[in-house]
N, C-alpha and C positions, 0 to 999 in steps of 0.2 A: 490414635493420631495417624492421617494416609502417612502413606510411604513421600519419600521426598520427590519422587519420579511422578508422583502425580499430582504435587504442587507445579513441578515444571508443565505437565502436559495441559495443568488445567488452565495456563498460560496462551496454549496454541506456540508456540518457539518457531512450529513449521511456518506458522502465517510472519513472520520477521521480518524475510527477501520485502516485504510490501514496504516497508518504512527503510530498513538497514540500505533500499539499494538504490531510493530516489537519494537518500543522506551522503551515500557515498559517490555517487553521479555526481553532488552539490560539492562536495569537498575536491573534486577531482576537476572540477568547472573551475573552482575558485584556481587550485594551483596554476592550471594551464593558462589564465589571465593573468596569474601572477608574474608567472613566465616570460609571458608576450610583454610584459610591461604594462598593463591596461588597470592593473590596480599595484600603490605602490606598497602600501603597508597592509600584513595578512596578518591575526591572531588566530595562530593553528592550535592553541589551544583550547579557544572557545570553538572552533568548530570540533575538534575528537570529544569532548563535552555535550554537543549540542546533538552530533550522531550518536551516542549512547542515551542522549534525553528524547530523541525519536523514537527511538524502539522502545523504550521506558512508555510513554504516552500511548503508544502500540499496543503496549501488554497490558496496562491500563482498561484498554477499551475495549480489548477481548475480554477479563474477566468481567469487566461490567457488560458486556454484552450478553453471556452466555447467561450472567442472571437474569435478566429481562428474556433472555428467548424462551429458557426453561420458566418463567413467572409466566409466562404469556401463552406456552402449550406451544409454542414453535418447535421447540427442542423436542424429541420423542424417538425412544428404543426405535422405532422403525425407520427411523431417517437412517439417508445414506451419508457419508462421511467419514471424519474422522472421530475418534473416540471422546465419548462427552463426559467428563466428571459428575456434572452433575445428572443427569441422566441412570447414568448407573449405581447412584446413589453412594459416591466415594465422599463427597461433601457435602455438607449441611448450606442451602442457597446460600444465607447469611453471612457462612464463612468466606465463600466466592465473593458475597458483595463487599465486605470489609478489605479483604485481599485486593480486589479491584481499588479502591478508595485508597487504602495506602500505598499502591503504586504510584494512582495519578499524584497525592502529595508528594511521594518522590521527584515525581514528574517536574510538577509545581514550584517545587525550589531548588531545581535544576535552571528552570526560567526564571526564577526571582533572579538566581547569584548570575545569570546571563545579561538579564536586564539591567542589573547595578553594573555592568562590566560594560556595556551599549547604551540602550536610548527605548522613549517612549514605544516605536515602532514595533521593538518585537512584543511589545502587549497586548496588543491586536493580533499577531501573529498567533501566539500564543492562546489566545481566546478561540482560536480557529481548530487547535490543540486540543484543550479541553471541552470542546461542545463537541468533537468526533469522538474524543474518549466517554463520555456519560451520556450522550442523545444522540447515537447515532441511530439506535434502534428505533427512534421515534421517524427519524428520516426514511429510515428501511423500509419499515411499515406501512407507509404513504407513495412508496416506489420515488424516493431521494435519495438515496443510498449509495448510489452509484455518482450522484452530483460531489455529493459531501465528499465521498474518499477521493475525487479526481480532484477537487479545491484541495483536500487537505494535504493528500500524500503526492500530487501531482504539483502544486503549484505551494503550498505554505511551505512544505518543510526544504523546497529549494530556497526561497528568499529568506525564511530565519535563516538559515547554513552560510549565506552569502552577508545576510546584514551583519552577524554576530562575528563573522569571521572578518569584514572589509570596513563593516560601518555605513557600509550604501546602499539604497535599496535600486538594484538589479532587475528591473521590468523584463527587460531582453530577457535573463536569466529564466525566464519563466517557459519561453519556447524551447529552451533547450532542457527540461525537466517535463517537457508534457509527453515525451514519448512512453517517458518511464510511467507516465498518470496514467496512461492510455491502457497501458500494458498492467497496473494495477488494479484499473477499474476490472477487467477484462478477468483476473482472478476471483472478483466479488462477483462477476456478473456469471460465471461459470459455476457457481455455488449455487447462487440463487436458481440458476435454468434446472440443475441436481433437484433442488428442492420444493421447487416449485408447484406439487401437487400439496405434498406437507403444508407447505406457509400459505399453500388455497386453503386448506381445512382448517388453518387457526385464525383463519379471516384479514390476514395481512396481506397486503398489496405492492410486491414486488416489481421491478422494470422488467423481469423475465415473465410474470405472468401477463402483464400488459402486452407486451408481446408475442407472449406463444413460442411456440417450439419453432416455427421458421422464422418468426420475427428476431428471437433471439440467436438463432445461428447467425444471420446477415447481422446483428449488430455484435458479437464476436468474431466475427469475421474481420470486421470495418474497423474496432478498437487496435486487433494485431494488426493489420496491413498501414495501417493510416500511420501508426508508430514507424515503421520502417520507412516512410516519405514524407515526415519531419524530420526524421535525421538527417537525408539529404536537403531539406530547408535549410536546415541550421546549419549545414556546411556551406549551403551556396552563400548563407549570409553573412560567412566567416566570422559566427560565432564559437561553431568547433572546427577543429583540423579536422581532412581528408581522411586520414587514418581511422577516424572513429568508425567508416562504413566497413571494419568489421565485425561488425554486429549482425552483419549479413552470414554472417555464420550460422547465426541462430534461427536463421531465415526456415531450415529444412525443418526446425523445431516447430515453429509457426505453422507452416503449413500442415504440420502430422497433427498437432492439435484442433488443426480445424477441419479435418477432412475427419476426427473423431466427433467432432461435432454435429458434423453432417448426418452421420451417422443415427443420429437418433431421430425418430420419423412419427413416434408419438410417447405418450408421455410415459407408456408402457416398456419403452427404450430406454428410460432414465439410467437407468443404474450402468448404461456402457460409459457416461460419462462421469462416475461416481467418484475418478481421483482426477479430473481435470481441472478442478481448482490448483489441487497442489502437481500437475505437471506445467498450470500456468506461472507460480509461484517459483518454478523450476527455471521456465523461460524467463521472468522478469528477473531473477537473481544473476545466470549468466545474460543477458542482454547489457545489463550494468556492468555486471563487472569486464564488459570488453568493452564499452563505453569509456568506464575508468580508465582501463590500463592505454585506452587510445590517448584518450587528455593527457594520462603521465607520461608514455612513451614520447607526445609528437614535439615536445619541447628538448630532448636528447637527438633528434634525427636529423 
């Protein structure tokens, strides 16, 4: 039987920040509306419910992911990353596949006891949930991958957080969680550019390989910067308070990461980007969390 430390790893826990921080941007949206007076009744216990049932869905689709990547020959001792269970042959596929599937049931009636607590709407939501957690690989593969996780962890799990928590479905809500999609995508898309010679040789069809090595630095370039000038959208629309544009903090973050990027000039350069995924994962966690503490803060000032 593995050690318990590599049930955790074979989770990914580091890939989390992707879901824990658009979830918590959505909880910190809803208080500061609640604040302002713009929504009168909050259940803040369906939403602390609804952030642990994002990450749930999250770990979900990593274990089901990595079986599909190691079934397909994507996965391989020679890729650059982090450390692959199965790979290294600490777990039998099937046990990852199982592992993945009773997550997502966890997942699943997490959103059942939400929906009997709310309405029709978060079932669809919800449906958007479970097709990132078991076909996302299928989207990957056809270079959708980066659509799917910007709908799902960019825009669905803001509007569940707000429906389950207020009862309404929050459109607007949706520009003020796309900074945080932007900056999501931008960790898959940082992965995929790592990877991109491997996932050519297993014959799957990446948005980084469609791109290329310059194509793909200009479109992580464009996901970081384009996030930090919807944030000022969203304040000129006085959606969020002034305050939030401390996020510009993280700005110096952005910039060292993309000028790493630049950095690589063919494909023979890969490996200087080989932890850029997780120093984007790094930016999207603090980017949120000064997001948050601005929505909590600007209601005290």
């Amino acid at each position: 039987m593995p050690k318990l430390k590599y049930w955790i790893i074979a989770a990914h826990p580091w890939a989390f920040p992707a879901s824990a921080s658009p979830a918590l941007v959505a909880f910190s949206y809803v208080f500061y509306q609640y604040k302002m007076g713009t929504v009168d009744d909050v259940n803040w216990i369906n939403g602390v419910i609804a952030f642990f049932g994002a990450i749930i869905f999250h770990m979900a689709g990593n274990l089901i992911g990595d079986y599909q990547d190691y079934r397909s020959g994507v996965d391989q001792l020679e890729k650059e990353g982090p450390f692959r269970v199965l790979v290294h042959k600490i777990f039998k596929p099937r046990t990852i596949l199982i592992y993945g599937y009773v997550v997502l049931v966890i997942g699943i009636l997490i959103g059942t006891y939400l929906f009997m607590q709310t309405g029709i709407p978060l079932i669809y939501i919800g449906l958007f949930g479970i097709v990132s957690a078991t076909l996302y690989y299928k989207f990957k593969y056809v270079a959708l991958g980066d659509i799917l996780i910007f709908v799902c962890y960019g825009l669905m799990i803001m509007l569940g957080m707000v429906y389950v928590m207020t009862g309404n479905i929050d459109w607007m809500s949706l520009l003020v969680s796309s900074p945080v999609g932007l900056l999501v995508v931008a960790i898959l898309h940082a992965n995929n550019t790592r990877d991109m010679m491997q996932d050519k040789q297993a014959g799957i069809k990446t948005q980084a390989i469609n791109l290329g090595i310059e194509g793909s630095q200009v479109m992580y370039q464009t996901l970081l910067l384009v996030s930090y000038i919807l944030i000022a959208i969203v304040v000129l629309l006085n959606l969020l308070p002034t305050i939030v544009f401390i996020v510009l903090a993280t700005l110096p973050m952005a910039l060292k990461n993309i000028r790493l990027m630049k950095q690589v000039n063919t494909t023979n350069d890969l490996s200087i980007i080989k932890f850029l995924d997780t120093k984007t994962a790094q930016l999207v966690l603090i980017f949120s969390l000064l997001l948050s503490a601005g929505n909590f803060i600007a209601t005290y000032i």
